[in-house]
C-alpha positions in Angstrom: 0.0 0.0 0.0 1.5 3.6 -1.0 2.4 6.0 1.9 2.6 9.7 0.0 1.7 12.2 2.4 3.1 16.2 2.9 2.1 17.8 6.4 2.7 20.3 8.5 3.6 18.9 11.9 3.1 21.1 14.8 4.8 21.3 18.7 2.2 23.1 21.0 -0.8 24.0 21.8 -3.0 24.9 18.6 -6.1 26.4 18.3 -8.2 24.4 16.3 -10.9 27.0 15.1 -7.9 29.1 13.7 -6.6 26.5 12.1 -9.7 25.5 10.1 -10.1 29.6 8.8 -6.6 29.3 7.3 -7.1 25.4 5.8 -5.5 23.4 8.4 -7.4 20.2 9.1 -5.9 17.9 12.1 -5.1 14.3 10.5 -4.1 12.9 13.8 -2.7 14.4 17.2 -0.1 13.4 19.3 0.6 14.6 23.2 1.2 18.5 21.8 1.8 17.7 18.4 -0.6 17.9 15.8 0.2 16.7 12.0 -1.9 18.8 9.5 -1.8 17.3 5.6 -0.9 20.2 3.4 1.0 20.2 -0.4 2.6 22.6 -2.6 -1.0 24.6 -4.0 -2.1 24.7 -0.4 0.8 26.6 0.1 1.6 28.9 -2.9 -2.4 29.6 -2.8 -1.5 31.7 0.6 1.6 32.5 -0.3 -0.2 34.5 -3.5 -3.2 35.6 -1.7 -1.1 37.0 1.4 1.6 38.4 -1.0 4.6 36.4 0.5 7.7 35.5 -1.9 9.9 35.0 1.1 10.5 31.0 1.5 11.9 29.1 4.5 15.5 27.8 4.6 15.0 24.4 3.5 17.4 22.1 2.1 18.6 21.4 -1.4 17.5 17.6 -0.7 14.1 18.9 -0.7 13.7 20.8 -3.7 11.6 17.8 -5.7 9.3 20.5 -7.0 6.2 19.8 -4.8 7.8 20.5 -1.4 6.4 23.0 0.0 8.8 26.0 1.3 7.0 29.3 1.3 7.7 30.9 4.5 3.7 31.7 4.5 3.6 28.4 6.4 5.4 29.7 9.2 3.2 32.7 9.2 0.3 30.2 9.5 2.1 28.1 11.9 2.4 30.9 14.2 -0.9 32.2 14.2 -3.0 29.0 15.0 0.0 28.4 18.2 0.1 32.2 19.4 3.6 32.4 19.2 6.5 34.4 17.7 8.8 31.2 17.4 6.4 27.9 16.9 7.7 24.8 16.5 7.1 22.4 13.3 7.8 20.4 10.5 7.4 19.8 7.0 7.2 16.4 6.4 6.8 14.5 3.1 6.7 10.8 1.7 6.5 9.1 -1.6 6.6 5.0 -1.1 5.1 2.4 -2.9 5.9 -1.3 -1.9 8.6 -0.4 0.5 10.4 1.5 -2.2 10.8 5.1 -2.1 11.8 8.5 -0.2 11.0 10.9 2.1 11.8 14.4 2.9 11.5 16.6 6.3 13.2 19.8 7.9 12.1 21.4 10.8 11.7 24.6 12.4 11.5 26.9 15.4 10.6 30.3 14.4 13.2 30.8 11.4 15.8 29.0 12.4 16.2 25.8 11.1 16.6 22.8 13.7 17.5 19.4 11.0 20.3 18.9 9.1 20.9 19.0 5.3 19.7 15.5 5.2 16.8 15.2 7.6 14.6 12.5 7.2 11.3 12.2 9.1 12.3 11.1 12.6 15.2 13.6 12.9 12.3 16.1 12.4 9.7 14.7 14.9 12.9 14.2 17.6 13.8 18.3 16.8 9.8 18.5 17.7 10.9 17.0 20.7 9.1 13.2 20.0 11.0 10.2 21.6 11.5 7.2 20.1 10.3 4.2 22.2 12.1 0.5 22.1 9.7 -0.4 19.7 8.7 1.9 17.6 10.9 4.6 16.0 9.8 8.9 15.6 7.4 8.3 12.8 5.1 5.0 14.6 5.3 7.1 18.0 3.0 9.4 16.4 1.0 7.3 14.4 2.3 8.2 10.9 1.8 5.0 9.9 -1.7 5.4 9.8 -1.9 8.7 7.8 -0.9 6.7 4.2 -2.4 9.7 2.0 -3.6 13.1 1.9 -7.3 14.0 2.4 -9.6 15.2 -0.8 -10.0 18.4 0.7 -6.8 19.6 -0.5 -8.0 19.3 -4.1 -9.5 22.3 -3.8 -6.3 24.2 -3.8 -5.5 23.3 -7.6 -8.3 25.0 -8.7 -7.6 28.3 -6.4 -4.2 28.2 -7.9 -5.4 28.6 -11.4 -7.7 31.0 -10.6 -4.9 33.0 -9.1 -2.6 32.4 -12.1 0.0 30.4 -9.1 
């Protein structure tokens, strides 16, 4: 079974009716992290419609084309925590039967916390998850369970061509 998801995952205490008026739909929570599916026309849609070029300091690694780096998710990030300096992630997979890759960085504020090379787990342990003696980061959490993104972020395809993004 394929595993492709993209999400934001984020440390702290979120406010959940904020996140819904900018997009963000919880997939799954864990302790005070919450993972919320996003892709790339989620955000260039409110990169374009908030006017923000700037992009986040991610890695070379991650520049496949659909990962998102618009610093607009920051933005987003810090209004549904109420902080100046949230914590978070960008995660993204792309398996099918076991073969495949996955991309991460993570962030607190601006500054980047993962290396060059971050993978997933790096990420969730810079989010401060622990990995247990079974289960690494990424089961901790329950990404195992999240194997796709939800329809809802079809929608953003079409607001990007309206928006000429």
């Amino acid at each position: 079974m394929p595993h492709n998801i993209c999400a934001l995952v984020v440390a702290g205490r979120v406010d959940a009716e904020r996140a819904r008026s900018v997009g963000l739909h919880a997939e799954l929570a864990h302790g005070d992290l919450t993972v919320f599916p996003i892709d790339h026309f989620f955000s260039a849609y409110w990169a374009a419609v908030r006017g923000d070029r700037a992009s986040l300091d991610v890695p070379r690694r991650c520049f496949t084309g659909v990962f998102p780096r618009q610093a607009v998710l920051r933005d987003l990030v810090r209004e549904v925590t109420g902080t100046d300096e949230p914590r978070f992630a960008i995660i993204q997979t792309e398996y099918h039967a076991g073969m495949g890759d996955q991309w991460a960085v993570a962030f607190a504020g601006e500054r980047r916390l993962t290396s060059d090379r971050a993978l997933i787990n790096e990420a969730l342990a810079a989010l401060g998850v622990r990995a247990s003696a079974s289960a690494d980061e990424f089961d901790v959490i329950g990404l195992g369970t999240f194997r796709s993104n939800p329809d809802h972020l079809d929608r953003y395809v079409d607001l990007c061509d309206e928006l000429g993004v």
